[in-house]
C-alpha positions, 0 to 999 in steps of 0.5 A, spaced: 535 812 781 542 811 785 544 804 785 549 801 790 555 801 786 553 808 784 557 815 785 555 822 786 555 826 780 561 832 781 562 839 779 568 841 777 572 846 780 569 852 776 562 849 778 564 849 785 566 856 784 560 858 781 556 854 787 560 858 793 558 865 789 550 863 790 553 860 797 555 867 799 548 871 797 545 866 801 550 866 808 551 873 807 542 874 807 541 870 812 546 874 816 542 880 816 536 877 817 538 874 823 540 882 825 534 884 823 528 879 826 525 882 832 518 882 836 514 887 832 515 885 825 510 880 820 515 874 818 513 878 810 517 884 813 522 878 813 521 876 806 522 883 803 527 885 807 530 878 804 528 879 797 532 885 796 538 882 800 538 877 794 537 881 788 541 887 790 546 882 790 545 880 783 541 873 784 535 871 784 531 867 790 530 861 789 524 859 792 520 865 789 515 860 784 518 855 786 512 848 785 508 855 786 511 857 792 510 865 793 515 868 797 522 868 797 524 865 804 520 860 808 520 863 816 517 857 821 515 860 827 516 855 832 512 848 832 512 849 824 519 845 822 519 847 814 516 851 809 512 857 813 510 862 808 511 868 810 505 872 812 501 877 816 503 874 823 507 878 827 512 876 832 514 875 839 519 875 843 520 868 845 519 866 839 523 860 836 523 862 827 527 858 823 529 861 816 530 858 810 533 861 804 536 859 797 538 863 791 540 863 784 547 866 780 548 865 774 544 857 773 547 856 780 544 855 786 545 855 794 541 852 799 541 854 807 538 855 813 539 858 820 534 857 827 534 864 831 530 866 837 527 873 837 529 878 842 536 874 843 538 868 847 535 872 854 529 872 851 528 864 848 526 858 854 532 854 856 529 847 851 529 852 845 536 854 846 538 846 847 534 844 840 537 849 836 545 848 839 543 840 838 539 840 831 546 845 828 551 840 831 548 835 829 548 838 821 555 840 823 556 832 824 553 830 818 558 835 814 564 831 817 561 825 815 562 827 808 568 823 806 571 821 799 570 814 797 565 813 803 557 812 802 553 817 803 548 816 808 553 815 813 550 822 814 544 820 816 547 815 822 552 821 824 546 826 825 542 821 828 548 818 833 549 827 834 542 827 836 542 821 841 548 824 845 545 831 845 539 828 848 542 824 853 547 829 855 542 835 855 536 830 857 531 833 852 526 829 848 530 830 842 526 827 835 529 827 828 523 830 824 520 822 819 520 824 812 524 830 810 532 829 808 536 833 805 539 833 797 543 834 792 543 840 789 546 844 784 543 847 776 536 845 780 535 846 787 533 839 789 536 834 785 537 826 787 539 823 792 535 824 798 540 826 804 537 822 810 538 825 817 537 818 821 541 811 820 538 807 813 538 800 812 541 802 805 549 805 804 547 810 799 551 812 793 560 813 793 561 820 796 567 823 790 570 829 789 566 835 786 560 831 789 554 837 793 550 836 797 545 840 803 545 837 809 539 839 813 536 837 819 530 838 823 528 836 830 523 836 835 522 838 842 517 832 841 514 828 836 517 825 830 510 826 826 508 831 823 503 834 818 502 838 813 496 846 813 491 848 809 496 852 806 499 846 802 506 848 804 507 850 812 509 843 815 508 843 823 509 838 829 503 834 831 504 835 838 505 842 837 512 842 840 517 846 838 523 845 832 529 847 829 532 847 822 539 848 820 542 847 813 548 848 809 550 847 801 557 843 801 562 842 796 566 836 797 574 838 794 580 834 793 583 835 800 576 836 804 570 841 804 567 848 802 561 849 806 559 854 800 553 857 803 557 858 810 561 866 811 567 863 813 567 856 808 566 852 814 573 853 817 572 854 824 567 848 824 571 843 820 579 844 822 583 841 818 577 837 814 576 845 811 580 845 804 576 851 800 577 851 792 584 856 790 
């Protein structure tokens, strides 16, 4: 466990390089997917197309397997948050689909996760555009919290503090989902410490150089509560609101952040906080 005085556990540079390898495989897969998802097709449509982004990539996916899970990508359809198994279910325009990916290179792992609406903007309700832009700025905000020398779950309190003012501002009900976090990660794809999405009583570990982390944030339209299905895996609102998730793999470097699992690094997010590996 992670005491008060304790840090996080770094890479090396070489670590971090063989981390933005698996970052890459995952944002670039997300990508297509993201051009790909349209009415019509079964969220297992998605999972395959998935799974040969990954291996045709040279990586393996890291969620096939994983604690008996049996699909490569978790697809939540709209009041599900996290860890919907792909299926039979076809989709429809309007629907709000949150799409989770991990793989693996080389013993490396990078996590990350997009929310999209199918049929596009012009397609999705008002609140659900709202809830999608305000769950990806608050990961965006918790990302910048990361900082050398400073305790890690001041995370939580910039996701939080993000969400209340998205809420105000936008006059939503916005809720963060109660007891998921985001983690450490790196030769395993969920590694300690818990990365909390809300203000917690306790600081959390020293943030250093080398430390990674996902960052994920999921929030609702509605309730706090959630419960899991039969299926022992898809996690769904209680009020049957609709929700979001966004995540990214982060390095922490000498002069900044490396988004690894980000396209662009994280550069037009993160200005001068944006400092990848040479």
């Amino acid at each position: 466990m992670f005491g008060r005085g304790s840090k996080l556990p770094a890479k090396t540079p070489d670590q971090v390089r063989q981390m933005r390898r698996a970052g890459l495989v995952v944002g670039e897969t997300l990508a297509e997917l993201s051009t790909v998802v349209r009415a019509g097709l079964t969220t297992a449509d998605l999972d395959g197309v998935a799974e040969k982004a990954i291996r045709g990539r040279g990586a393996t996916p890291s969620f096939l397997g994983y604690h008996g899970f049996p699909a490569t990508i978790c697809v939540s359809v709209n009041d599900e948050i996290v860890h919907g198994i792909p299926g039979s279910r076809v989709l429809d325009d309007g629907d709000l689909v949150s799409i989770d990916c991990g793989a693996i290179v080389e013993g490396w792992h990078g996590d990350s996760a997009i929310t999209v609406v199918v049929g596009g903007d012009q397609a999705a309700r008002p609140e659900d555009l709202d809830l999608s832009a305000a769950t990806e700025a608050s990961m965006w905000a918790g990302i910048r919290a990361l900082q050398p020398g400073e305790r890690l779950y001041d995370v939580g309190a910039a996701v939080e503090d993000s969400i209340t003012e998205s809420a105000q501002r936008l006059q939503r009900t916005l809720s963060i989902v109660d007891g998921y976090t985001g983690h450490g990660i790196g030769t395993e794809m969920h590694q300690e410490p818990y990365v909390f999405n809300e203000r917690v009583r306790d600081k959390g570990p020293l943030v250093g150089v080398g430390a990674t982390v996902a960052i994920e944030p999921m929030i609702t339209l509605g309730t706090h509560e959630s419960h899991e299905l039969d299926d022992e895996w898809t996690v769904v609102t209680d009020d049957g609101s609709r929700a979001a998730h966004w995540e990214h793999t982060i390095a922490v470097t000498e002069a900044g952040l490396w988004v690894l699992t980000a396209l662009d690094g994280g550069q037009a997010q993160l200005g001068d906080r944006y400092a990848p590996l040479d």
